[in-house]
C-alpha positions in Angstrom: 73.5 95.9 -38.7 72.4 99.0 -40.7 70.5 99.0 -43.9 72.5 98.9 -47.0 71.0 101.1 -49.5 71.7 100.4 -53.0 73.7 96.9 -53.2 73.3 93.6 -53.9 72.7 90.7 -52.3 74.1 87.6 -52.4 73.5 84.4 -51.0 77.3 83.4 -49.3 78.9 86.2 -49.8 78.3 89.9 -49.1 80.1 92.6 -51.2 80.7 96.1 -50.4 81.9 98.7 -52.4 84.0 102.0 -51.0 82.6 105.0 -51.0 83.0 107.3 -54.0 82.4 104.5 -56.3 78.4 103.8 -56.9 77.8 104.1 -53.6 76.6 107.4 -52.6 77.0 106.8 -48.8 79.6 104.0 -48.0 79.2 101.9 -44.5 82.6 100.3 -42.6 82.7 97.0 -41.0 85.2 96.4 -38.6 85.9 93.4 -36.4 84.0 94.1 -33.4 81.2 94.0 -36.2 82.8 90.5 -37.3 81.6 87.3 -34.2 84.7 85.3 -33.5 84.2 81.8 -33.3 86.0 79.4 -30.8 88.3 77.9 -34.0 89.4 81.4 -35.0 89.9 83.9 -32.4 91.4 87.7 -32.8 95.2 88.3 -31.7 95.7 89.4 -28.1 98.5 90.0 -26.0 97.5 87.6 -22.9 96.8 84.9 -26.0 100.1 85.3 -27.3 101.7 84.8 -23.8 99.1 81.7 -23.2 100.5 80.2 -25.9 104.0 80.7 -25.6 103.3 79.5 -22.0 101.9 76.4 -22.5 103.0 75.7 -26.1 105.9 75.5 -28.6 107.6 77.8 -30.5 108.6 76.6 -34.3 111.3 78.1 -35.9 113.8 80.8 -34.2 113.0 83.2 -31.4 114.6 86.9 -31.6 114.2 88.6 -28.5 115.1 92.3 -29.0 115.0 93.3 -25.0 115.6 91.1 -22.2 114.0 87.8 -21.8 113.0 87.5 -18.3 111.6 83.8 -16.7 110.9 82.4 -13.4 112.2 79.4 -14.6 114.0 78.4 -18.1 114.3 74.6 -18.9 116.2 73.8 -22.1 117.1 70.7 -23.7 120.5 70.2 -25.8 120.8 73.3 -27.1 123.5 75.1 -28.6 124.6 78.9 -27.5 126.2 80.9 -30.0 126.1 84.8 -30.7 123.8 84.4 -33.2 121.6 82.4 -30.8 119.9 84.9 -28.8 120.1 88.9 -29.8 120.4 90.5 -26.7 120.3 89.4 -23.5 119.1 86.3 -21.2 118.2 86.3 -17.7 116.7 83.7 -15.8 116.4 82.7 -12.0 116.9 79.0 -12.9 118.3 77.6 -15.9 118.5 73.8 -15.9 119.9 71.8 -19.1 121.3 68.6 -19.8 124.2 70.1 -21.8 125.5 74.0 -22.6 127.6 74.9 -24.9 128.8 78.5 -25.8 132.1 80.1 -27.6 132.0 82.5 -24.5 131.3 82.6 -21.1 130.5 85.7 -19.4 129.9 86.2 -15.8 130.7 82.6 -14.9 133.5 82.1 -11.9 133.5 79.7 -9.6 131.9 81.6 -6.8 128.7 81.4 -8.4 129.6 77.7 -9.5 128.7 75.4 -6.8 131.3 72.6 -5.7 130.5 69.1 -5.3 132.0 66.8 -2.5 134.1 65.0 -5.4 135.0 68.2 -6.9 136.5 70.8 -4.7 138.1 74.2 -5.3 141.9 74.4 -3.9 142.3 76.5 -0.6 145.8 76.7 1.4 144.7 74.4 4.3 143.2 72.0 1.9 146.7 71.8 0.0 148.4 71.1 3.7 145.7 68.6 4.6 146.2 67.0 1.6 150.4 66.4 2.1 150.1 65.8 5.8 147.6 62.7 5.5 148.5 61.7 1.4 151.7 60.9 -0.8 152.6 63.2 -3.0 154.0 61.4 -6.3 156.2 63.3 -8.6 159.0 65.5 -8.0 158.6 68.8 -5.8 161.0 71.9 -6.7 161.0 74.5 -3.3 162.5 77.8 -4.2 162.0 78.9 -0.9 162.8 77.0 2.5 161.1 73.6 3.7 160.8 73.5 7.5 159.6 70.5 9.2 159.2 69.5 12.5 160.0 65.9 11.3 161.6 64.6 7.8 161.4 61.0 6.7 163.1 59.9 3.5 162.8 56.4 2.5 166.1 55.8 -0.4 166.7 59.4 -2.1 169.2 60.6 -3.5 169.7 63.7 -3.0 171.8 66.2 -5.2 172.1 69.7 -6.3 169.2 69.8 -9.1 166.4 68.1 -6.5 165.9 70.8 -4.1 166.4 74.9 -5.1 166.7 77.0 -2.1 167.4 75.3 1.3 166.5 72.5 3.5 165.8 72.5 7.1 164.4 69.8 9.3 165.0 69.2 12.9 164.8 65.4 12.5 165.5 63.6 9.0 165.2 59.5 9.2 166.5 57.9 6.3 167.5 54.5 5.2 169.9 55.5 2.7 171.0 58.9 1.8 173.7 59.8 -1.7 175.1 62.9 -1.9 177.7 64.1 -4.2 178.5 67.2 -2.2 178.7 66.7 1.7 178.7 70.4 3.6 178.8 70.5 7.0 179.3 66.8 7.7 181.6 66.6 10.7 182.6 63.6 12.7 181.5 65.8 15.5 177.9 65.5 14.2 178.0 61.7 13.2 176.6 59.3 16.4 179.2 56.5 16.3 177.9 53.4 16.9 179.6 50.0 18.8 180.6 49.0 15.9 182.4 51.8 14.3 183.9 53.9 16.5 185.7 56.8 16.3 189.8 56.4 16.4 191.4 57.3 20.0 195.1 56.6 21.2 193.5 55.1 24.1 191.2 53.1 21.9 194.3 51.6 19.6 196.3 50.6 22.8 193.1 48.9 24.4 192.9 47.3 21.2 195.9 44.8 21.6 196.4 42.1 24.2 199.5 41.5 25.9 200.9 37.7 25.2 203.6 35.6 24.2 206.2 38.0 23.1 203.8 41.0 23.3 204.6 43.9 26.2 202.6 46.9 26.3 204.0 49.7 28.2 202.1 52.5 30.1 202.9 55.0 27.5 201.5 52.9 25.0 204.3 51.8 23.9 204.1 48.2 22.1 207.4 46.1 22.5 208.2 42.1 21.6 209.9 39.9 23.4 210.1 36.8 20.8 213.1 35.7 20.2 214.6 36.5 23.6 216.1 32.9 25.4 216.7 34.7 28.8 214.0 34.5 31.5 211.8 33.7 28.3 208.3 33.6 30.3 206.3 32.3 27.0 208.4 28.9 27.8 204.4 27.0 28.7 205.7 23.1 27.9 207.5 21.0 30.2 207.0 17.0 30.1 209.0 14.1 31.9 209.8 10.9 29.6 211.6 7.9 30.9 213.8 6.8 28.2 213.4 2.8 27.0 214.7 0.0 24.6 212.5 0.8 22.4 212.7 4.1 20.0 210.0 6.0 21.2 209.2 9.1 22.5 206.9 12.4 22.6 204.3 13.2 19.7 204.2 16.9 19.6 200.2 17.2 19.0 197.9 20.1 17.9 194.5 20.4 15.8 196.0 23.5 14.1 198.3 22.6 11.1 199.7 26.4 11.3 200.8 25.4 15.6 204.3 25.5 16.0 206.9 24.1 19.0 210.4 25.7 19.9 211.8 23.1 21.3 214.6 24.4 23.3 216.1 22.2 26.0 215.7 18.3 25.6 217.6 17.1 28.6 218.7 14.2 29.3 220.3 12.4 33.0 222.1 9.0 33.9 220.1 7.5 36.7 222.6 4.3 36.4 225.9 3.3 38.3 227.3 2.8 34.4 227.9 5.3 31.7 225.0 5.0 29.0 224.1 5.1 26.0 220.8 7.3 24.1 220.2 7.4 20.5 217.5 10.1 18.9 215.7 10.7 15.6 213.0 12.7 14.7 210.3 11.3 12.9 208.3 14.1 10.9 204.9 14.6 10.1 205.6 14.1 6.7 207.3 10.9 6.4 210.9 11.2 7.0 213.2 10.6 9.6 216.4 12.0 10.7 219.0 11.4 13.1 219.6 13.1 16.2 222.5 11.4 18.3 223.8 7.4 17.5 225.2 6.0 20.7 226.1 9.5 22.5 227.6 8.5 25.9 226.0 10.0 29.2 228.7 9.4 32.0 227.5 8.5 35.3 226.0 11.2 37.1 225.6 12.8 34.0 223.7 14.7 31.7 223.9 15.3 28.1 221.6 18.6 27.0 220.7 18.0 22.9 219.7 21.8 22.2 222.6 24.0 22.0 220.0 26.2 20.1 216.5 26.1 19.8 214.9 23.5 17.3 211.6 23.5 15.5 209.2 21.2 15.9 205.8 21.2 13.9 202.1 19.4 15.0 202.4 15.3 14.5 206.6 15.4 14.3 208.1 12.7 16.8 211.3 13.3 18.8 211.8 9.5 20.3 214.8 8.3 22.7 216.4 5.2 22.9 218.9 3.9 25.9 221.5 1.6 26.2 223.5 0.3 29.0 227.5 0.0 29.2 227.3 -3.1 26.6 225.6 -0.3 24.5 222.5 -2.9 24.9 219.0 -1.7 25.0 218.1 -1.0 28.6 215.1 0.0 30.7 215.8 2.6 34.1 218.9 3.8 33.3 218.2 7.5 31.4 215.3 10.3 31.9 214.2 12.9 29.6 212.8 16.5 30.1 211.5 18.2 27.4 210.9 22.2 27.6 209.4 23.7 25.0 207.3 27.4 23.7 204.0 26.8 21.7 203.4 28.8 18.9 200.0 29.5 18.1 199.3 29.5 14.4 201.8 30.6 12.4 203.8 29.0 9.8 206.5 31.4 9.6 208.2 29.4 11.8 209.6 26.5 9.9 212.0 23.0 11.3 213.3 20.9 9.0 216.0 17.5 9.1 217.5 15.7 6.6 219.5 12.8 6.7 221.4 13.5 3.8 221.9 10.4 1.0 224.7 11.8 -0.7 228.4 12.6 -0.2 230.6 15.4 -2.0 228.0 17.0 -3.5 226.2 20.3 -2.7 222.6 19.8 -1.3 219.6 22.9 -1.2 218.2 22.5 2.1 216.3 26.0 2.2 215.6 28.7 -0.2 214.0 32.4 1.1 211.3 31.9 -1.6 209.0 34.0 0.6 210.8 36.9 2.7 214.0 37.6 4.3 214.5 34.6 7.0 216.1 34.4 10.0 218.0 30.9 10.9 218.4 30.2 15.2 219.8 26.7 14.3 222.1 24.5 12.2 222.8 21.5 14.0 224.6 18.5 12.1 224.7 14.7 13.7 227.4 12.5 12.2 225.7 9.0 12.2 229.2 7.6 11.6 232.0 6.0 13.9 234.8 8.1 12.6 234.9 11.9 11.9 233.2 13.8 8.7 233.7 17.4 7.5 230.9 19.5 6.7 230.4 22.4 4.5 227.7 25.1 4.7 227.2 28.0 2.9 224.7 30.6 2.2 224.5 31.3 -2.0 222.2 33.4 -4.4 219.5 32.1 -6.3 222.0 30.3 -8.9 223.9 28.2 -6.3 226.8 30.4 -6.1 228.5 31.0 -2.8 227.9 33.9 -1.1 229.0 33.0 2.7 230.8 29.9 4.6 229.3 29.3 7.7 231.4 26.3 7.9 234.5 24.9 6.1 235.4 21.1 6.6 234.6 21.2 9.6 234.9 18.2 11.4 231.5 16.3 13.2 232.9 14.2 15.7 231.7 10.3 15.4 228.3 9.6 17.0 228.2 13.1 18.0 226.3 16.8 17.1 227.4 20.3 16.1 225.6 23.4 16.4 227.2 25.6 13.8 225.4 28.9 15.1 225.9 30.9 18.3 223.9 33.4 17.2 220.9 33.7 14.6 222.0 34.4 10.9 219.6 36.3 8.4 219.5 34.6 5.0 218.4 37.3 2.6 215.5 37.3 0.3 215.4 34.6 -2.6 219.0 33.5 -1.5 219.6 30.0 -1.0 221.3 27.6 2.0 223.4 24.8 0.8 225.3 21.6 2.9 227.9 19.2 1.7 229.7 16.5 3.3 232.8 14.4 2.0 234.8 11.4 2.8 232.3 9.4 3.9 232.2 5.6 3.2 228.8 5.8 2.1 225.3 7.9 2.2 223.4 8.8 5.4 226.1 9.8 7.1 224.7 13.5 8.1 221.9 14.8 9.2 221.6 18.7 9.4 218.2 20.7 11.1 218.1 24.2 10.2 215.4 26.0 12.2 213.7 29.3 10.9 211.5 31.6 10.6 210.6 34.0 8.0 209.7 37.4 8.3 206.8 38.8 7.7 206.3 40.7 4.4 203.8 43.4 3.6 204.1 45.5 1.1 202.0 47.3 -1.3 201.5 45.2 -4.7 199.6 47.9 -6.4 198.3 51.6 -5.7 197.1 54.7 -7.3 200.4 57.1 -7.8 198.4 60.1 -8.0 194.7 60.5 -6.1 192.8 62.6 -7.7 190.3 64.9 -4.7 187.1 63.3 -4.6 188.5 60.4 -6.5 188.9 56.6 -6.1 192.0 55.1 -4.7 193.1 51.7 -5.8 195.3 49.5 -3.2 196.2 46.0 -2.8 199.0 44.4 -0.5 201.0 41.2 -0.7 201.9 39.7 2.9 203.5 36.5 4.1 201.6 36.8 7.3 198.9 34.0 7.4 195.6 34.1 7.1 193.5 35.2 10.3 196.5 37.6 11.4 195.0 41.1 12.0 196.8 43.7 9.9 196.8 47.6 10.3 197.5 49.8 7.7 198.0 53.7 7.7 197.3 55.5 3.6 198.9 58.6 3.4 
């Protein structure tokens, strides 16, 4: 260090004054005259960075140009505008959390996807429906094609699918549709179940049988009610005729069976002129008289059925014979019964009365059901002398409507059979029977033999369908239950 002319000196502190004061000559000290010591060193540019390097920063950093780093940690901070004047670029930037009011340059192809977290590509989105469910609804505005379509209960209508559907296979286990277009019966399979109307199909669907003929055209004709050559006669039974009243039991598990009895014949096998009584003892309770003593001359035969008779499951017809001293007798009469069986159907009806009062009019049979068709009236006089009947078919009241018979006389011990021909008593009219100028009651018996026809008729309908609409329709029948019925809406 130079001398220093003229100053002072002292100790701790040196003073120097600037030239032009009382110094003629001044002297300059400057920092490389100054020795740094380790605690106080001068300002570089390598220190700064040192520092900034391996050090904090307090307070706020303003970069004016770009900060540029080979590697930029940063821990929960918060990235705003007025953040960081300028710009930032690093090769690595890791931080717990960022935040920023805008992001620039940041798309996802510089944003790497995890395995949890993947961007959507077209053969992702078809990977992900072929092998997944889809829940929700899906609106197509174009066209769906599929190889294969499974529905499992949708209903499907105008506002589910936009556009149009078409599949080369769709399984379903229900399907609801308000609008059906192009559903044909020509495009329906038909299974063995429901099939498809045919004629052939209708005519194989009857069976021929009693009183049914089909004909090759297809033609369906009956033959009930036919006596001639009647090939649905199937009963025929032998009974030898004893003292005692007894007989056949006409037997059948089916209450609804029925029995047109329609020849019961009987022969003298004697040298003497016999004697057979009859009754019928029904199901229900009653009895009535057949014949009382009829006479059957020798080598003769007396045939009871003029016209057919009904007989119903548990009714008893029984015979009783009697020699020439009109005493009970075994050997001397036979019996043949033929008869048609009626399979389940009570529309065919046989009733007998013995009837307990004279001179007065008696309902035997009201048409309560249907129109009804009568094949036999057969009185029995039960009496020794002669009895006139009346018959007559009235209205609901009682009031005659047609004689079938007018005092006409019954012969003692003896039978009539008051039709030759069936008679149709109209619907809800009555039949009526009287008998006079008998001694006492139980002097007639009558057995009418019927059937009713069978009624179907619409009990309520819709007048007027509406297209698309429901149609209401119930029936009424007299046709009993288990009867197949065929019905054509038109």
């Amino acid at each position: 260090m130079p001398n220093i002319n003229k100053g002072r000196l002292r100790l701790g502190e040196v003073v120097v004054r600037q030239a032009g004061n009382d110094w003629p000559t001044a002297q300059v000290i400057s920092t490389s005259d100054v020795i740094e010591n380790s605690a106080n060193l001068y300002f570089t540019n390598t220190r700064v960075f040192n520092a900034v390097t391996i050090g904090t920063i307090p307070g706020s950093l303003s970069v004016s140009g770009n900060l540029i780093a080979n590697g930029l940690i940063i821990r929960n901070i918060s990235v705003s505008d007025s953040v960081l004047v300028g710009s930032t670029a690093a090769n690595n930037i890791v931080a717990d959390a960022v935040t920023s009011n805008t992001w620039n340059r940041l798309y996802t192809a510089n944003v790497i996807e995890t395995s949890a977290n993947l961007y959507f590509t077209n053969t992702r989105a078809i990977q992900a429906l072929t092998i997944g469910t889809v829940t929700g609804n899906i609106a197509i505005t174009g066209t769906l094609i599929a190889n294969g379509l499974i529905i499992r209960n949708i209903a499907v209508s105008d506002s589910v699918l936009t556009g149009s559907t078409s599949a080369n296979n769709v399984v379903a286990d229900s399907v609801t549709s308000n609008t059906w277009n192009r559903l044909y019966t020509a495009n329906v399979i038909e299974t063995s179940a429901n099939l498809y109307f045919t004629n052939t199909r209708a005519r194989a669907a009857f069976t021929a049988g009693r009183g049914i003929i089909l004909m090759s055209d297809g033609t369906i004709k009956s033959s009930i009610g036919t006596e001639t050559f009647n090939t649905a006669i199937s009963g025929g039974q032998h009974y030898p005729i004893t003292t005692s009243m007894d007989g056949v039991i006409f037997t059948s598990n089916v209450a609804g069976d029925r029995f047109i009895l329609r020849s019961l014949h009987v022969t003298n096998i004697s040298d003497y002129t016999a004697y057979v009584s009859s009754n019928v003892l029904y199901a229900g309770g009653n009895t009535a008289y057949l014949a009382n003593l009829i006479p059957v001359p020798v080598g003769g035969v007396v045939e009871f059925m003029d016209r057919v008779q009904l007989i119903q499951p548990g009714d008893e017809i029984m015979l009783q014979a009697f020699n020439q001293n009109q005493t009970p007798a075994n050997g001397i009469l036979q019996a043949y019964f033929t008869y048609e069986s009626i399979n389940n159907d009570p529309t065919y009806v046989g009733t007998g009365h013995t009837l307990a009062t004279s001179n007065a009019n008696i309902l035997i049979t009201t048409a309560d059901q249907s129109d009804t068709v009568f094949e036999s009236i057969k009185f029995v006089n039960l009496k020794s002398y002669p009895i006139p009947i009346k018959t007559f078919f009235a209205d609901a009241n009682g009031l005659p409507k047609a004689y079938l018979a007018y005092n006409l006389q019954v012969p003692p011990n003896s039978s009539v059979e008051i039709l030759q021909a069936p008679k149709l008593l109209k619907f809800l009219d009555t039949l009526y029977v009287s008998y006079a100028n008998a001694s006492n009651g139980d002097a007639i018996a009558v057995f009418p033999s019927y059937r009713r026809s069978a009624v179907t008729a619409p009990f309520a309908s819709t007048a007027s369908a509406v297209a698309q609409g429901d149609i209401q329709a119930s029936f009424t029948t007299t046709i009993f239950d288990g009867t197949t019925l065929y019905y054509t809406l038109e």
